[in-house]
C-alpha positions as CSV (number, residue, x, y, z in Angstrom):
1,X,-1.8,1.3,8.1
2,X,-1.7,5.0,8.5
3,X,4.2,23.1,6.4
4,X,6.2,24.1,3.2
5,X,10.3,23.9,3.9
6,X,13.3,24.0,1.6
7,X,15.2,21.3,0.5
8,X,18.6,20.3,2.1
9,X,21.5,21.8,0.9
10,X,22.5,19.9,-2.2
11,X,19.4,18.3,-3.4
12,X,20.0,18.9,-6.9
13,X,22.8,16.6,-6.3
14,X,20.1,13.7,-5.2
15,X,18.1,12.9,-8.4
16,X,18.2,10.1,-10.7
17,X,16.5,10.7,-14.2
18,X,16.1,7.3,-15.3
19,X,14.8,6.0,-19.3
20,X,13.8,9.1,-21.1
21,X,13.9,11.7,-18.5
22,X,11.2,14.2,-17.9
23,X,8.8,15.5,-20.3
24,X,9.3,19.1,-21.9
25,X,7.3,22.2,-21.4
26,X,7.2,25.4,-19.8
27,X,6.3,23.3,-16.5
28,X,8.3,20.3,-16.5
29,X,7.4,17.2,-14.4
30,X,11.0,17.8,-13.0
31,X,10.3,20.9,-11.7
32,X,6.8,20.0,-10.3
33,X,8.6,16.8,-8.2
34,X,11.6,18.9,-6.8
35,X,8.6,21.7,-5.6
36,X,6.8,18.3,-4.3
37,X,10.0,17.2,-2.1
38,X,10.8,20.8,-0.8
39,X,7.1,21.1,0.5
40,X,7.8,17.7,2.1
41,X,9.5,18.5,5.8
42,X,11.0,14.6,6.3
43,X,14.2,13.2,6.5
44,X,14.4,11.3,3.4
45,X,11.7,11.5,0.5
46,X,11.2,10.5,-2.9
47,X,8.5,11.5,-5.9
48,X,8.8,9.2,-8.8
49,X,6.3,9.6,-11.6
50,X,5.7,7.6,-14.9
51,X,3.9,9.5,-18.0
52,X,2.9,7.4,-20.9
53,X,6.4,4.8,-19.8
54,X,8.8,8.1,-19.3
55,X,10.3,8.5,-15.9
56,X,11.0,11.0,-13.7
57,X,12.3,10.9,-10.4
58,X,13.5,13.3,-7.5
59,X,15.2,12.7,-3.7
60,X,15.2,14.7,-1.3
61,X,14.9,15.5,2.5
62,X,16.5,17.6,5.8
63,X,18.7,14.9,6.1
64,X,21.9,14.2,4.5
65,X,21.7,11.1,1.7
66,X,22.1,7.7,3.2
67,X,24.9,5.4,2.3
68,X,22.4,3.7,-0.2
69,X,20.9,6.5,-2.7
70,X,16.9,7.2,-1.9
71,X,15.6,6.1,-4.7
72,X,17.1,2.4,-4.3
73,X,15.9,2.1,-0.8
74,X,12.8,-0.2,0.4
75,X,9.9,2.0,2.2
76,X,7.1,0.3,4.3
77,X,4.4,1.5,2.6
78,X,2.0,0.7,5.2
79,X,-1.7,-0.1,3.9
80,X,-1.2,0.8,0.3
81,X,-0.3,-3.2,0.9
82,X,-3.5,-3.9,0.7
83,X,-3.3,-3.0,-3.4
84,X,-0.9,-6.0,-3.7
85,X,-3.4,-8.0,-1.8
86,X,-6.5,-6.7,-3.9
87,X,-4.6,-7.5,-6.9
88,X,-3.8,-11.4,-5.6
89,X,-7.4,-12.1,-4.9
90,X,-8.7,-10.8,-8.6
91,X,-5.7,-12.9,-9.6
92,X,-7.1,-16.1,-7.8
93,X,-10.6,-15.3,-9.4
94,X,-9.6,-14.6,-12.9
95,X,-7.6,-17.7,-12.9
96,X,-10.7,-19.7,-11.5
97,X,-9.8,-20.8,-8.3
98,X,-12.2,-18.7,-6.3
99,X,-15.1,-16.8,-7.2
100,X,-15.1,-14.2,-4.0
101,X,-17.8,-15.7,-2.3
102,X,-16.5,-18.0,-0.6
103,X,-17.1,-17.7,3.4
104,X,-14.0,-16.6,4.9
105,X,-14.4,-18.8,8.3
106,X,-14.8,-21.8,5.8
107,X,-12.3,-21.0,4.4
108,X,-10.1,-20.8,7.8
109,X,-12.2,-24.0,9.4
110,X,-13.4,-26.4,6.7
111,X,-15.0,-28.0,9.4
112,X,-17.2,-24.9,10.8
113,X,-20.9,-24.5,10.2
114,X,-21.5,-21.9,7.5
115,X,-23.4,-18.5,8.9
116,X,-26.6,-17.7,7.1
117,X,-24.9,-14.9,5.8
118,X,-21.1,-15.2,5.8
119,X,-18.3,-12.9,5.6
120,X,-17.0,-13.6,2.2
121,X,-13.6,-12.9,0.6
122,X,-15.1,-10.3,-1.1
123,X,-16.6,-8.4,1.9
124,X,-13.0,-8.3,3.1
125,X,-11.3,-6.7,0.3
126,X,-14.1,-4.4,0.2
127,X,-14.5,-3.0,4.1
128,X,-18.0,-4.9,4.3
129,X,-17.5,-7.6,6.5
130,X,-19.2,-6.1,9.5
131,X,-15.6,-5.8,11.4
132,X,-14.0,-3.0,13.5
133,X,-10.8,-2.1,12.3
134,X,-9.0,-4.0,15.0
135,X,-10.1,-6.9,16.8
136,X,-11.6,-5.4,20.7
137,X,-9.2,-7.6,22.3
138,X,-5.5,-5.9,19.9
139,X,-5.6,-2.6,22.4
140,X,-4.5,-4.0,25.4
141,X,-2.0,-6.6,23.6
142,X,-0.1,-3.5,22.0
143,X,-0.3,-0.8,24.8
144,X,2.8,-1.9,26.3
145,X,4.7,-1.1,22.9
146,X,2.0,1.0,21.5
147,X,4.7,3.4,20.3
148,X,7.5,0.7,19.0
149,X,6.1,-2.5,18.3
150,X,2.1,-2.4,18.5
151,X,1.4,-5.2,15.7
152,X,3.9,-7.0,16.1
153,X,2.2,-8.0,19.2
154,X,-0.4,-9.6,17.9
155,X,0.4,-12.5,15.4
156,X,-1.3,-14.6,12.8
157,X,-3.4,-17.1,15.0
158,X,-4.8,-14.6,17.3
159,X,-6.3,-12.5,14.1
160,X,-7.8,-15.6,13.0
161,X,-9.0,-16.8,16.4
162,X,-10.9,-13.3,16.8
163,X,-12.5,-13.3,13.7
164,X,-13.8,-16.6,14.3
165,X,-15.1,-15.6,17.6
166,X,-16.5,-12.2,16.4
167,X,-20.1,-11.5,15.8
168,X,-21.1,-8.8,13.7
169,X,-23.7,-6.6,15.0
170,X,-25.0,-5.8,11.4
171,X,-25.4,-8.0,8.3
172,X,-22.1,-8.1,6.3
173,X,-22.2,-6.6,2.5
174,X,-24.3,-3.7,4.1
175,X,-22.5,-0.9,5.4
176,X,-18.9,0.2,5.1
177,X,-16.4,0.6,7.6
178,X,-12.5,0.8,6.7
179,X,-10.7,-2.8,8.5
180,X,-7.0,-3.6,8.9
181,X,-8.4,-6.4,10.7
182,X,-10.7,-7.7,7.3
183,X,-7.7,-6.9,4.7
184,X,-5.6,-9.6,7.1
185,X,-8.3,-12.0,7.9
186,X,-8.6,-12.2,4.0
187,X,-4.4,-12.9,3.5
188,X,-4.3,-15.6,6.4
189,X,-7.9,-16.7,4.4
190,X,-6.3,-17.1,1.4
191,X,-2.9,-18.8,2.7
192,X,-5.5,-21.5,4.1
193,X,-7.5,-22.0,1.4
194,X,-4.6,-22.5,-1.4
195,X,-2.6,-24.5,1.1
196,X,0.0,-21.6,0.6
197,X,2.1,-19.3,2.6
198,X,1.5,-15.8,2.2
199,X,4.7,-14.8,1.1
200,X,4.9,-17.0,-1.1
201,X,1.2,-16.6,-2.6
202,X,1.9,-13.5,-3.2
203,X,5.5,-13.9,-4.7
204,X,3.8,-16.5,-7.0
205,X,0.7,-14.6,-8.4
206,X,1.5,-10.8,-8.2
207,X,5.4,-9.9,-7.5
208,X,7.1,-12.6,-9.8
209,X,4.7,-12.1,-12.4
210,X,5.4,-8.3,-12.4
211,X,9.4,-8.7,-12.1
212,X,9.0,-6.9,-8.3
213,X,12.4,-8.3,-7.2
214,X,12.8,-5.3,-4.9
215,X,9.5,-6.1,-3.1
216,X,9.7,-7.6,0.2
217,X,7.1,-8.4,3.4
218,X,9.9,-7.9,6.3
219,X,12.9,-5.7,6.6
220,X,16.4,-7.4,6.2
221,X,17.7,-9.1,9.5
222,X,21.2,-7.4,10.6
223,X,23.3,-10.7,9.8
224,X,22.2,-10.5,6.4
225,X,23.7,-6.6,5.9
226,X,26.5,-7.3,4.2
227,X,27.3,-3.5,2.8
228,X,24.9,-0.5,3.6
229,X,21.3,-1.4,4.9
230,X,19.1,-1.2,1.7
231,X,15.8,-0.5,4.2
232,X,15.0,3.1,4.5
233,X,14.6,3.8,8.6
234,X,11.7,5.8,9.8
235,X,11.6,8.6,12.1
236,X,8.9,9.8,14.9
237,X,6.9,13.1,14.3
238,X,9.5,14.9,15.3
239,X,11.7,13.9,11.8
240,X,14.9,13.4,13.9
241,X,14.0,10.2,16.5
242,X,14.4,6.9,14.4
243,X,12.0,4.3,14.6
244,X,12.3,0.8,14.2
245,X,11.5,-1.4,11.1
246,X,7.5,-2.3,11.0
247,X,6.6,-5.7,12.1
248,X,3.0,-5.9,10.9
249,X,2.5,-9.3,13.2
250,X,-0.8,-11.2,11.9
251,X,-1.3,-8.1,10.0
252,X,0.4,-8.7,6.8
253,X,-1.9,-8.6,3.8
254,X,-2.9,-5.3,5.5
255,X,0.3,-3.5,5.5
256,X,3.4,-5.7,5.7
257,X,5.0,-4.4,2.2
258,X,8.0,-2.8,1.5
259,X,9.5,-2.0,-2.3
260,X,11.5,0.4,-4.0
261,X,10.5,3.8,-5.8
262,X,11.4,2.1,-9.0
263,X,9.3,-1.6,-8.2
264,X,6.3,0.3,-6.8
265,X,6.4,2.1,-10.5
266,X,6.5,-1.3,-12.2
267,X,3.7,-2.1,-10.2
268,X,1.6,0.6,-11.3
269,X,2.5,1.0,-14.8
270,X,1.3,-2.7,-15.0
271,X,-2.4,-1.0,-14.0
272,X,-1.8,1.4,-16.5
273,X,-1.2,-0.7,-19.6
274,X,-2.1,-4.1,-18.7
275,X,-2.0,-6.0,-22.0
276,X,1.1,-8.5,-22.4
277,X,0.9,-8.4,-18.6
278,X,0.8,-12.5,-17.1
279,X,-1.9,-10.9,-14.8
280,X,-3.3,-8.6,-17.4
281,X,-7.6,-10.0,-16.5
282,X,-6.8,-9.0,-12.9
283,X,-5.0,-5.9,-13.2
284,X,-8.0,-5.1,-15.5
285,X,-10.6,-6.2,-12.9
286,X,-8.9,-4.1,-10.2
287,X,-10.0,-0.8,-11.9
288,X,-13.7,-1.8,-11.9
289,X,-15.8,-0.2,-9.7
290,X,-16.8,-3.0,-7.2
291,X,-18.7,-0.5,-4.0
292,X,-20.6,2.9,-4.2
293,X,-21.1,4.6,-0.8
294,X,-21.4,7.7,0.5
295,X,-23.8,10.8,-0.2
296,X,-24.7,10.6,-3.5
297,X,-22.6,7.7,-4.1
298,X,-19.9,9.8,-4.6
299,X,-17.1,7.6,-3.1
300,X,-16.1,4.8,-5.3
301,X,-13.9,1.8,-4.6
302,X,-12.5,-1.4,-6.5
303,X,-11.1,-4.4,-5.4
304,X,-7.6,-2.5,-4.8
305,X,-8.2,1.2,-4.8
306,X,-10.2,4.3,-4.0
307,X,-11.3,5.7,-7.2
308,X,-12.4,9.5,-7.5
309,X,-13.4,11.6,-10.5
310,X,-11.4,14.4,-12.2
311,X,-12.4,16.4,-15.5
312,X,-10.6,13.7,-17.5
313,X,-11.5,10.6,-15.9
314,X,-10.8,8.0,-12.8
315,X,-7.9,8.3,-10.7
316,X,-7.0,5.3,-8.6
317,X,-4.8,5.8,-5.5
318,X,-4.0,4.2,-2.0
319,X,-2.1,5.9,0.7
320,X,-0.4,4.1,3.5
321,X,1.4,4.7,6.9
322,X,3.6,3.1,9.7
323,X,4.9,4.3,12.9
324,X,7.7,5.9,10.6
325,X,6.8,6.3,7.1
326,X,4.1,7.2,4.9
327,X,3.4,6.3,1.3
328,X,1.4,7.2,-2.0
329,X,0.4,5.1,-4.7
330,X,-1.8,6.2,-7.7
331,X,-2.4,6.3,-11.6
332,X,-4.6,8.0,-14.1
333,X,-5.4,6.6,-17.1
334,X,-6.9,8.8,-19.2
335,X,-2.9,11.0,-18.9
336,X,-1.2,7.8,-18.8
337,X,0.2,9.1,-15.5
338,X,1.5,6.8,-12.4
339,X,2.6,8.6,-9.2
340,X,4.4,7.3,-6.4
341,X,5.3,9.2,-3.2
342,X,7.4,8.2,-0.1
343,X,8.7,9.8,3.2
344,X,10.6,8.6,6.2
345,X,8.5,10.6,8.8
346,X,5.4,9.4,10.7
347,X,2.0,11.2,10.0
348,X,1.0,14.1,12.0
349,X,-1.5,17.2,12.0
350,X,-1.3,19.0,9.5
351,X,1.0,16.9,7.6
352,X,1.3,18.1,3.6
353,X,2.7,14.4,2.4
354,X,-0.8,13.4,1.0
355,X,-1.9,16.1,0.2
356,X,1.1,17.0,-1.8
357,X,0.9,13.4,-3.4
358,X,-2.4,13.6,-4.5
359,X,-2.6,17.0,-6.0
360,X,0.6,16.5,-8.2
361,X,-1.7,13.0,-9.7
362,X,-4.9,15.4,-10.3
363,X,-3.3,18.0,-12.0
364,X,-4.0,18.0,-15.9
């Protein structure tokens, strides 16, 4: 929400090949992923990619394999959530039940006076709305477990209750400023409006749709380990201290997701080739440019992803990050190619992990 090393001893041992295996040549996407992994200095990591429906996966890490194999565990992947939650809200629009302009503080109290110029659902999604990206009054709420538990401090109502209370200083759809605070605003917006829980929204229009049965909002509660813990555990910078499981709080349609290697491939290969999909008209809005910005309006955005250019065309992507564990999400479609990254190690300087990710999805 959030330098170069060798693999552990025995790597080779830690990969799973799974439908057609990797695609020939002198270069192979094999070899490109187990490169990707050693250059990754965490305790657990995985590099799955999916080229035109064939894929190829590699685990690896400076720790030795957990009970459950890598590439079966669920990763927080921080706030490349807020793809999932880009994806619902086309899905409500395409299916007619909002348009995206609907006030967002209407939509939390029916009963409030509309703004002359409201926050809608769509400014949210888009980083528009006019709102830091915490509300002032989350710093000194999660200082006291600023390094364990900081969101988990601050719950649903309290997000709600300081948007409501929050006046922007500019007018919103005007300037843009990245918001974990907007992206959940717009989740506990869209629970109210339905009449609908988030977790179930979301189960309903995006993850059951898409077959995502490894996809999950909250990490499993220790009663309900029966066998090995299927939750991949998080470590501090220091890629030996674990951390605990990410309790996003209020926070969820920001950053509250965790899936599998192999779901959050589902997930993009939907974006990839959308027809037959049940949520084919939103997973085709999703890749249209929604928000230009920047010098030249060089920096492009949809309703779910950063877009930016390469010699063959758009690639879409969203990173993410927790106090343990960082993850990449992103997809080409001019080489049919989806990429998905993950690592049990929480960001710091100089940290290759994104990097690494994105220059394995622009290469030709």
């Amino acid at each position: 929400m959030t330098g170069p090393s060798t693999p552990w001893p025995g790597a080779e041992n830690d990969t799973d090949h799974f439908r057609t295996g990797a695609l020939p040549g002198p270069d192979t996407w094999r070899e490109r992923l187990e490169r990707a992994v050693g250059a990754i200095d965490a305790p657990d990591a995985v590099l799955a990619v999916s080229r035109s429906g064939r894929r190829t996966l590699h685990c690896g890490g400076t720790a030795p394999p957990p009970p459950v194999p890598r590439q079966d565990l669920r990763y927080e992947i921080g706030s490349a959530s807020k793809a999932f939650t880009g994806l619902l809200l086309a899905r409500l629009i395409q299916r007619g039940l909002l348009t995206g302009g609907e006030s967002a503080a209407a939509c939390l109290d029916p009963g409030r006076r509309t703004d002359a110029d409201p926050v809608t659902l769509a400014h949210l999604i888009t980083h528009t709305a006019a709102l830091p990206a915490l509300p002032a009054d989350f710093y000194p709420r999660a200082l006291p477990a600023w390094r364990t538990n900081p969101y988990g401090r601050y719950p649903s109502e309290r997000v709600t209750e300081a948007f409501l209370r929050h006046r922007p200083r500019h007018r919103p759809g005007t300037r843009w400023h990245y918001s974990n605070f907007g992206v959940a605003v717009l989740g506990h917006a869209l629970a109210a409006v339905t009449g609908t829980a988030w977790e179930e929204l979301l189960g309903a229009q995006v993850l059951r749709p898409l077959g995502l049965s490894g996809t999950v909002l909250r990490a499993e509660e220790a009663e309900q380990v029966q066998d090995a813990k299927t939750d991949a555990v998080g470590h501090g910078k220091d890629g030996r201290t674990p951390t605990l499981a990410f309790d996003a709080g209020g926070f969820q349609a920001a950053g509250a997701v965790r899936a599998t290697s192999h779901d959050l491939l589902t997930f993009l290969e939907a974006h990839l080739d959308p027809a037959g999909s049940p949520v084919a008209d939103a997973l085709r809005a999703v890749r249209t440019p929604v928000l230009r910005r920047g010098p030249g309006l060089r920096h492009v955005h949809t309703m779910a992803w950063f877009r930016h250019p390469t010699n063959g065309g758009p690639m879409y992507f969203h990173s993410g990050a927790t106090l343990g564990q960082q993850a990449f999400l992103g997809f080409r479609p001019d080489t049919g190619t989806a990429l998905v990254a993950l690592c049990t190690r929480r960001f710091r300087a100089r940290d290759s992990f994104i990097a690494t990710a994105y220059a394995l999805l622009a290469e030709e």
